[in-house]
N, C-alpha and C positions, 0 to 999 in steps of 0.2 A: 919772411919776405912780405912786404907788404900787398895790403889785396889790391891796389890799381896795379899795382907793377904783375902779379899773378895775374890778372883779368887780361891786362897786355898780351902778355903773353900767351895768352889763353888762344885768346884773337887770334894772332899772330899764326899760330900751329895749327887753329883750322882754317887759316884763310890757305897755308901751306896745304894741306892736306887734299882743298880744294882744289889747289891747281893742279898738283900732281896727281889726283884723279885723272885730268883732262889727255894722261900722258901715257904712252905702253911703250913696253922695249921693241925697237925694231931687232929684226931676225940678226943683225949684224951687230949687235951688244948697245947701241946706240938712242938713245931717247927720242922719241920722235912722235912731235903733238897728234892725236886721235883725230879725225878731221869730221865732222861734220857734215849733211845732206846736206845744206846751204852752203860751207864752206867749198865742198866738191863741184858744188853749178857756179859757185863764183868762178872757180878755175875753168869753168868752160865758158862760161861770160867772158872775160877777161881776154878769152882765146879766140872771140866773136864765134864760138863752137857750137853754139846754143840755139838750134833754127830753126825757123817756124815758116809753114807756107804747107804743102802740097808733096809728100815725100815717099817715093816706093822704096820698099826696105830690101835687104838681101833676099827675104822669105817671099818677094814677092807682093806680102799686105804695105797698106797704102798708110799715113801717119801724118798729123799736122804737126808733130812737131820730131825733132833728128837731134841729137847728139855726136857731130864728127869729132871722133874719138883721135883721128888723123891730124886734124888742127890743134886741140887742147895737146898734143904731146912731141907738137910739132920744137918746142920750148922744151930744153933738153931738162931745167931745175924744174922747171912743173911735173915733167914725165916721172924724174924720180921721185916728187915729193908725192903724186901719186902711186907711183909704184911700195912706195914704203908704205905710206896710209894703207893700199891693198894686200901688200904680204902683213900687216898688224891685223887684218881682220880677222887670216887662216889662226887657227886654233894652234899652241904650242903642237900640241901633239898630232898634227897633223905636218905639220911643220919639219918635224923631226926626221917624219921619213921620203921626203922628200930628196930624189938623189937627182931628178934632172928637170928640166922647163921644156915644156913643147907646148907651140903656137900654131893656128893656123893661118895661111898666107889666104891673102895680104894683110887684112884688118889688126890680125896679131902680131905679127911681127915686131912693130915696135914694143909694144906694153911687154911682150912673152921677153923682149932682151931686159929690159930696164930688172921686169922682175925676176929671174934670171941676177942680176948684180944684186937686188935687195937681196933675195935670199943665197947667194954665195953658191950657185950653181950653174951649171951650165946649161946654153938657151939654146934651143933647135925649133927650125919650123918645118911645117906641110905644106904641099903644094898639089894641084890639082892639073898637072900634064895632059892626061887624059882622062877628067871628069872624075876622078877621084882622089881622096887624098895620098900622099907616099911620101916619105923621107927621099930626100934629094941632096946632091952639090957633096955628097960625101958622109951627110950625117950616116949614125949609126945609136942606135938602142941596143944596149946588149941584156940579152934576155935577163927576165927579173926585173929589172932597173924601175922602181919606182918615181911616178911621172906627176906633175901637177900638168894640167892645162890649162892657158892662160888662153881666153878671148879678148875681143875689144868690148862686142856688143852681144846679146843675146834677147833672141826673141822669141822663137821657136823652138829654140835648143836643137835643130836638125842638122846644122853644120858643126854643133860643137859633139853631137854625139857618131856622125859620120870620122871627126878627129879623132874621137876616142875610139874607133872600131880600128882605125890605121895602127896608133899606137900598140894597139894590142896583137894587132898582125905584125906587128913587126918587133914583136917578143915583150915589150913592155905592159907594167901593171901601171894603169890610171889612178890613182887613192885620189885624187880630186879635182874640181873646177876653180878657177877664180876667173874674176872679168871684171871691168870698171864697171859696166852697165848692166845690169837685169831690166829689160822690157817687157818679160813674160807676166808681168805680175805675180812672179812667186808659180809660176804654172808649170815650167818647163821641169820636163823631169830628164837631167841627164844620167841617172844612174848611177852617179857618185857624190859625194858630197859637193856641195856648189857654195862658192864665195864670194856676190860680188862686193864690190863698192859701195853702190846706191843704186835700189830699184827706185826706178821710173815708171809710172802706172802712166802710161798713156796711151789712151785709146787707140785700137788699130783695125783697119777694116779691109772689108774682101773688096778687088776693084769691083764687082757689080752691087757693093754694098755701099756705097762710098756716100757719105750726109753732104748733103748739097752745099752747103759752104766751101766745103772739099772740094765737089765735083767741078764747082766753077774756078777753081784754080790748076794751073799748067802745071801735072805732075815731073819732077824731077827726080835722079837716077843718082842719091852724092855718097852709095856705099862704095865698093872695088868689084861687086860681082852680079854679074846679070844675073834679072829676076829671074827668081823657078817659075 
């Protein structure tokens, strides 16, 4: 063979190699491109999801800028192209034992379905009747049944670990977290292994703590659940 034609080809099979790096199987046999930190805010860009101003969070602390997780998935092909990007993050082997989805209402709901179809199991949510969480509308856990939990947002980790004390009372083993969003900065410890999408390091503060640029802006309320 001659050596440009060899060189050619040379080329050619890392440029190959190259892109199918960029690539992981999704949990349903199917190829599905790796997504990117920038590519995931495009998708909330795109979704005007991406807010900036004056924001109290579910936890209560206050935030200049919000990610509604309710709008970016509001667009049924985004939802699952997200959903699949987040079920590629969990680890094969975590994956495997995976037998059901549970979410907490309202935030989860949609992401806990979508992922739920990515990984080819069945989706169940929480609800909070009275002031705590419970399986409702029929669902059922039967004991054993290993559980992922899917949030939307997390910050604190206090609602996603109040979910996981439900699950477990209601005979289920939690083996892990996933969520589009980590706002903890890497802090929250929910006692299982945790997966999100893309952490978000943004600054969050106590209301009597709040930096003056802040302070002089009208806070607004854009999660589903009154502040603690």
């Amino acid at each position: 063979m001659a050596p440009e034609l060899r060189g050619s080809i040379g080329a050619a099979f890392q440029s190959l190699k190259l892109h199918l790096a960029r690539w992981s199987k999704r949990p349903n046999g199917a190829l599905e491109a790796m997504m990117s930190d920038e590519d995931i805010l495009a998708e909330f860009r795109a979704a005007d999801a991406l807010l900036e101003g004056h924001f109290i969070l579910s936890s209560g602390l206050r935030s200049a800028r919000y990610l509604q997780c309710a709008r970016v998935l509001m667009d049924g092909a985004r939802a699952e192209r997200l959903a699949n990007a987040l079920a590629a993050k969990i680890p094969a082997n975590v994956r495997e034992q995976i037998e059901s989805v549970v979410s907490p209402a309202m935030g989860g709901v949609i992401i806990g379905h979508e992922m739920g179809r990515a990984l080819g199991k069945p989706a169940m949510f929480l609800e909070r009747p009275q002031g705590r969480f419970e399986l409702r509308r029929g669902f059922r856990i039967e004991p054993g049944t290993r559980v992922l939990m899917v949030e939307d947002v997390v910050t604190t980790g206090l609602s996603s670990r109040e979910a996981i004390e439900a699950v477990r009372a209601a005979g289920g083993e939690v083996v892990a977290e996933a969520a589009l969003v980590d706002r903890s900065s890497g802090k929250a410890d929910l006692g299982v292994p945790f997966f999100p999408l893309i952490r978000i390091d943004v600054p969050t503060y106590e209301v009597d703590a709040l930096p003056p640029e802040l302070a002089a802006i009208p806070a607004v309320k854009p999660g589903s659940r009154a502040a603690a």
